[in-house]
LUMTI-461274 format. One line per field, with one value per residue (C-alpha): residue number from 1; x, y, z. Coordinates in Angstrom, 1 decimal, m for minus. Layout:
num	(NUM,...)
x	(X,...)
y	(Y,...)
z	(Z,...)
***
This chain:
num	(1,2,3,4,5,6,7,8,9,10,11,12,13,14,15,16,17,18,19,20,21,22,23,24,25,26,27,28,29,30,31,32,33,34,35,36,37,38,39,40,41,42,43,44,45,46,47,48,49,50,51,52,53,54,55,56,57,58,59,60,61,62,63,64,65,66,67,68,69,70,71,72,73,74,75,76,77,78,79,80,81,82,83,84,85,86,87,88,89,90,91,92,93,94,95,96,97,98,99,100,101,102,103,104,105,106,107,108,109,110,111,112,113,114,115,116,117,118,119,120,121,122,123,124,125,126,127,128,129,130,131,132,133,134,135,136,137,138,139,140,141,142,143,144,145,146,147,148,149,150,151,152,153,154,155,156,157,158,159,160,161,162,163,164,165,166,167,168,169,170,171,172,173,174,175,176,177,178,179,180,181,182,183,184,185,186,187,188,189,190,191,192,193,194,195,196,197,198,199,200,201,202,203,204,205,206,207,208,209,210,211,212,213,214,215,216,217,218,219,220,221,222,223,224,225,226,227,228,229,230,231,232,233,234,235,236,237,238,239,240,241,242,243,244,245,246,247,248,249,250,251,252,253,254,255,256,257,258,259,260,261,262,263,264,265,266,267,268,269,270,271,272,273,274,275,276,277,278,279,280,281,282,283,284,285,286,287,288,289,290,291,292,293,294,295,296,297,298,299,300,301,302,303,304,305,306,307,308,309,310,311,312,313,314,315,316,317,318,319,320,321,322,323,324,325,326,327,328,329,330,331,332,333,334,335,336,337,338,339,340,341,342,343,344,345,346,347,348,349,350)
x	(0.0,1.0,1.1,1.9,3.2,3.1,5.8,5.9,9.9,7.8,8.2,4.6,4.5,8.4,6.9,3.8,6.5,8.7,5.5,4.9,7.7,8.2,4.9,6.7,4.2,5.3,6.2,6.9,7.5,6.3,6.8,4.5,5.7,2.7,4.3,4.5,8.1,9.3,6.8,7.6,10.7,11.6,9.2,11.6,13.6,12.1,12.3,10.9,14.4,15.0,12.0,13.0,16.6,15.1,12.8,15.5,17.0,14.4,13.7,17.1,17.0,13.6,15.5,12.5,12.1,11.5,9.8,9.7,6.3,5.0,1.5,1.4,m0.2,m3.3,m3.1,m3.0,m5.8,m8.0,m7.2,m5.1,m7.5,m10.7,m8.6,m8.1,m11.7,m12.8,m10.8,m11.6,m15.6,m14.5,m14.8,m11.9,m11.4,m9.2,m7.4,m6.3,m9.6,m9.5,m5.4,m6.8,m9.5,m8.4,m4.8,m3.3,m6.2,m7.4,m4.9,m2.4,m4.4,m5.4,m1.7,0.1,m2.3,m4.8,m1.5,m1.5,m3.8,m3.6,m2.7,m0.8,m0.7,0.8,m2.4,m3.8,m7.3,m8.3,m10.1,m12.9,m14.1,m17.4,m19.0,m19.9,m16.9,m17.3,m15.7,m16.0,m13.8,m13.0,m11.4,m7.8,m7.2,m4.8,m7.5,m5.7,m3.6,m6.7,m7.2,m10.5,m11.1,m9.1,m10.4,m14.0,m14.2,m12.9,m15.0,m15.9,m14.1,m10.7,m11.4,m11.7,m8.3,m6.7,m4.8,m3.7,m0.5,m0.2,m3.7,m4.3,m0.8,m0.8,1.7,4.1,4.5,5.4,7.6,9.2,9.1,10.6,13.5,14.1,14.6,16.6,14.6,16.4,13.1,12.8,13.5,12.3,10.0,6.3,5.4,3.0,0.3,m0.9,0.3,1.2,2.8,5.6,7.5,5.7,2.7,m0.9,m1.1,2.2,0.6,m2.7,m0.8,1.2,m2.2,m4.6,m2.6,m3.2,m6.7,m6.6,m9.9,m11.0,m11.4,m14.7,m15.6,m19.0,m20.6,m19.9,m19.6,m16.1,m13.2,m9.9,m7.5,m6.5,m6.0,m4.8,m7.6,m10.9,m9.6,m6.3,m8.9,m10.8,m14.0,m12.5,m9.3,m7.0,m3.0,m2.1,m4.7,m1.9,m4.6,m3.9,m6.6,m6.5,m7.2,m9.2,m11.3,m12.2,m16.5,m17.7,m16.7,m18.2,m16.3,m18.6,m16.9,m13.8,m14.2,m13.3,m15.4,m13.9,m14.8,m13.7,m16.7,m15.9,m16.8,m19.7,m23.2,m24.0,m21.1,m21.7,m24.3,m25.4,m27.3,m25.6,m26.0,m23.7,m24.0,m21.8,m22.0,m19.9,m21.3,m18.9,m21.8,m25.1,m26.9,m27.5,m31.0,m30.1,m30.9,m28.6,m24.7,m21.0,m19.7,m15.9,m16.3,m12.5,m9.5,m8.3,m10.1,m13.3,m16.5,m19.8,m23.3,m25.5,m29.1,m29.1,m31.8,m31.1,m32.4,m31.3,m29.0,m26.0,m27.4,m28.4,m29.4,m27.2,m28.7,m25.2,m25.4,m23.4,m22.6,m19.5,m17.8,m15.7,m18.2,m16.8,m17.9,m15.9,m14.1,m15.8,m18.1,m17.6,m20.1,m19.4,m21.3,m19.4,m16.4,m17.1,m16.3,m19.5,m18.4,m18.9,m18.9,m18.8,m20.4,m22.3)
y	(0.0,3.7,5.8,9.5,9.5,12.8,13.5,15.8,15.1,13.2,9.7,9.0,9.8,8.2,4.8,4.8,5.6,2.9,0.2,0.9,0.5,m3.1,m4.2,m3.5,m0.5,1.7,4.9,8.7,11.1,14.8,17.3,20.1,23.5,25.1,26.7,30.6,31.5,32.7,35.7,35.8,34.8,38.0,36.4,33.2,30.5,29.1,24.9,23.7,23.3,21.4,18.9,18.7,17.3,15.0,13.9,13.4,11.2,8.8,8.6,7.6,4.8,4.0,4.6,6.5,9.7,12.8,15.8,19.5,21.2,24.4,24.8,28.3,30.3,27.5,27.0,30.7,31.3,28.1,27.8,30.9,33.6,31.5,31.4,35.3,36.0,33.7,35.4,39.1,37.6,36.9,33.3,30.4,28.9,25.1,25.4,21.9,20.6,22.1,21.3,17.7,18.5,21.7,20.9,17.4,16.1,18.9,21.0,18.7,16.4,18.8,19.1,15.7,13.2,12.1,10.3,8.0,4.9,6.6,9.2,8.0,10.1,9.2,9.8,7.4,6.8,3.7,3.4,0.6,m0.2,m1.1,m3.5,m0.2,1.2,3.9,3.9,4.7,6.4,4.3,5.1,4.2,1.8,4.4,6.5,9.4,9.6,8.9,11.6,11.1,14.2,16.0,14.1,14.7,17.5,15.1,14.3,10.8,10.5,12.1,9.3,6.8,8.0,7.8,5.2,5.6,2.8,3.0,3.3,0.1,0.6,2.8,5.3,3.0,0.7,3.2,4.5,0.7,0.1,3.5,2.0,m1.4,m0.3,2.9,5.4,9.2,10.2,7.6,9.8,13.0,14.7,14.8,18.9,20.9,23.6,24.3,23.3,26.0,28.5,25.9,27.4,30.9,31.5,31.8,35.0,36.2,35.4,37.2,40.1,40.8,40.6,42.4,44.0,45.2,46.9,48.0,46.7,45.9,42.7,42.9,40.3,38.9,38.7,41.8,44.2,45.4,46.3,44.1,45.3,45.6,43.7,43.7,42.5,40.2,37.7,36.9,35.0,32.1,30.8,28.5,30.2,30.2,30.5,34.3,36.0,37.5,39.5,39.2,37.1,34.8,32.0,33.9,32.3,33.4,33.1,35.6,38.4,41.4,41.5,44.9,46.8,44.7,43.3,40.0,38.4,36.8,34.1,32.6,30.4,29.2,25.4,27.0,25.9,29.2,29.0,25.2,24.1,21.1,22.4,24.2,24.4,23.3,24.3,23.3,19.5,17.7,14.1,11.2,9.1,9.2,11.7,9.3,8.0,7.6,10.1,9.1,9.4,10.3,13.4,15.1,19.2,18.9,16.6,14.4,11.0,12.9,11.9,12.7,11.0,13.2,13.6,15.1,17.3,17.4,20.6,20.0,18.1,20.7,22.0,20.1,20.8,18.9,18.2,16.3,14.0,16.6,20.0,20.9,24.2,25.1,25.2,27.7,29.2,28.3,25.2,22.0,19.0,16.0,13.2,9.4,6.1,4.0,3.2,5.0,8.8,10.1,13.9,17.3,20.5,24.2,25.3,28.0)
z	(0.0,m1.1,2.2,2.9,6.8,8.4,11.0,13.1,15.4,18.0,19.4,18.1,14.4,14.2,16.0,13.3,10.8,11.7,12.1,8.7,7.0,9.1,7.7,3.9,2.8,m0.3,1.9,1.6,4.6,4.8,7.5,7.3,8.0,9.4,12.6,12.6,14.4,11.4,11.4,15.0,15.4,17.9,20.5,21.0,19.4,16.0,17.4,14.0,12.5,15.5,15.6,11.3,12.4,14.8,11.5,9.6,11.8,11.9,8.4,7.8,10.3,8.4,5.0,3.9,1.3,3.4,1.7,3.8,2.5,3.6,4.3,6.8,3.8,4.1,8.2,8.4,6.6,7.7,11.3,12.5,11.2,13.2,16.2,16.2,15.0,17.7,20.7,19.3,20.0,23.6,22.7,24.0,20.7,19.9,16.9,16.7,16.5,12.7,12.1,11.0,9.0,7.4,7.1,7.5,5.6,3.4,2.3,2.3,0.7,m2.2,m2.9,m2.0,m0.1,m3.6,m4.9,m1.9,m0.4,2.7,4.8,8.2,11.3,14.9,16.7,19.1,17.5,15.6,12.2,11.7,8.8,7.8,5.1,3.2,2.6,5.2,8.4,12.3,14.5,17.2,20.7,21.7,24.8,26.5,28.1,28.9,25.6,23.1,20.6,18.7,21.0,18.5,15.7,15.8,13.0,10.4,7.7,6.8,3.5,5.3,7.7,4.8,3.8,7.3,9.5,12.8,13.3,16.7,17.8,19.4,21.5,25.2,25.3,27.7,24.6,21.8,24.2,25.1,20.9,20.2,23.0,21.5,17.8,19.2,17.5,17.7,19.1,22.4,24.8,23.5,25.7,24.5,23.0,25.0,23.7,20.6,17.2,14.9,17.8,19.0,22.0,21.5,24.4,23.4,25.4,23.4,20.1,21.1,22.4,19.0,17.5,19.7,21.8,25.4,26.2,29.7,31.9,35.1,37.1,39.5,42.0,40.8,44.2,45.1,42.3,43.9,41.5,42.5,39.6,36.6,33.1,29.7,27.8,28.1,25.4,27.6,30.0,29.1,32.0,34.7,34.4,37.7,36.7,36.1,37.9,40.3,43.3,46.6,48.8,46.2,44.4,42.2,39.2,36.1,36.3,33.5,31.0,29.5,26.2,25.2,28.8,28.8,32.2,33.6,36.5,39.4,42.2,45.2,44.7,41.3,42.6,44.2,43.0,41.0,38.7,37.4,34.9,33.2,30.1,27.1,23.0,20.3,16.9,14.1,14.7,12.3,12.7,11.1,10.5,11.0,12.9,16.3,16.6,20.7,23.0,25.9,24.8,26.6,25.9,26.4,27.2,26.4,25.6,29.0,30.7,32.0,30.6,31.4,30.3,28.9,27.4,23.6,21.7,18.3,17.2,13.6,11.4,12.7,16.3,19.5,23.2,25.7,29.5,31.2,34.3,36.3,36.3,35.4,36.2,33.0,30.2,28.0,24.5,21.7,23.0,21.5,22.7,21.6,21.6,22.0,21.9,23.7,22.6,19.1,18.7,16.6,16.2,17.7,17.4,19.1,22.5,22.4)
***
């Protein structure tokens, strides 16, 4: 079989890589240059030309072709512009939820991936395939490293087009593989944060592009002023870390984007500031739109789940009643509905 493998420096897509070639598929290797330090390059060190030399590395162990293709023109305009749109709306937006489906299997895909079988990423999500032709996306065993979190905005024919090598493995084994056939990436340290910005802070890339607006932060119970901030779309609900006021800790419970003030808590566990019913519009369902009314749901990427109760509204928008309440549900971050093991799609909260 003809596969594309995307790489990315990491132990994970250098285990799928090297799982592949073992099982004698027909394979080429592409790094995608999507990252942004070289617009930004004055806010820290550019690591991409270090994550490229660990990618060389491995492909020459693999004895694989490595092509270098720049996409940034097509991630900035499908998934960096949303992500500033989103913030300027006061909105806590997840730009890798679209990185799959607008990038690794879209644009590159347009350009490169139609001349291959498949398209091979090191994500720990597994493909099933029905009698059909089409396909389902399927948990992976390793709880807290299973990504069909991230994968739920992918289409069902980039799904057709996708495999996932070490998807049935845990984390402890591509690590333990990785070891035994002395891959340059073993012991690399896993990244952190979100794709395209690298080492460079989300509040550093929000700053270079919105700037500092000067506002207040008020105490919600009591109206009083604490302080002072540099804008409402440096704070995202639930937020703790950086809110620096004495008689702390404080929580982040509510803004006013139109008067640039950001609502704190002490209370932010407190009974008031949880719910169990929101809206999300922009479902993207891989299948079928569910006939059940009872399903799990992630309100973000990690082990927790919650049971919930779904109203679907229409093909694209449902009403979601959960078995708890949570305390972080924020506008703009996605939820993600699951049967089981079996990830059906998701879409934005609202």
């Amino acid at each position: 079989m003809k596969i594309a493998v995307l790489v990315s420096g990491g132990v994970d897509s250098s285990v799928a890589l090297h799982l592949l070639k073992a099982q004698g598929h027909d394979l080429e290797v592409f790094y995608l240059k999507i990252w942004l330090e070289d617009d930004m390059s004055f806010l820290g060190e550019c690591p991409w030309e270090e994550d490229l030399s660990y990618v060389k590395k491995v492909c020459a162990q693999c004895d694989v072709k490595l092509n270098v293709v720049p996409l940034q023109k097509e991630y900035y305009e499908h998934v960096v512009n949303y992500t500033i749109d989103a913030v300027k709306k006061g909105l806590t937006p997840n730009p890798d939820m679209l990185c799959n489906r607008e990038v690794k299997f879209g644009a590159f895909y347009d350009k490169y991936g139609k001349d291959f079988d498949k398209i091979a990423t090191g994500h720990y999500a597994q493909i099933e395939e029905l009698n059909d032709g089409s396909v389902k996306l399927k948990r992976a065993p390793d709880p807290v490293k299973d990504q069909t979190y991230f994968l739920a905005m992918m289409r069902q024919k980039q799904l057709q087009k996708a495999t996932f090598p070490i998807g049935q493995m845990k984390k402890s084994e591509v690590r333990e593989y990785a070891l035994d056939n002395k891959l340059a990436t073993a012991k690399r340290k896993d990244s952190q944060g979100i794709c395209f910005l690298g080492k460079i802070s989300f509040t550093d890339f929000i700053r270079e592009h919105l700037g500092v607006q000067k506002g207040k932060f008020i105490e919600k119970e009591t109206g009083k002023e604490l302080g002072e901030h540099n804008g409402f779309y440096f704070y995202t609900i639930g937020q703790r870390r950086g809110i620096d006021i004495n008689g702390g800790p404080w929580y982040v419970c509510d803004k006013d984007v139109a008067k640039n003030i950001i609502y704190l808590t002490h209370g932010y566990a407190g009974k008031d500031q949880r719910r169990d019913t929101f809206d999300v519009q922009g479902i993207n369902w891989i299948n079928d739109i569910p006939t059940k009314k009872e399903l799990q749901i992630k309100l973000r990427h990690g082990e927790k789940f919650y049971n919930c109760k779904i109203n679907i509204e229409n093909t694209n928008k449902a009403h979601v009643a959960l078995s708890a309440k949570d305390p972080g549900i924020t506008p703009g971050q996605y939820a993600v509905f699951y049967d089981g093991k079996y990830c059906l799609g998701g879409g934005v909260i609202i």
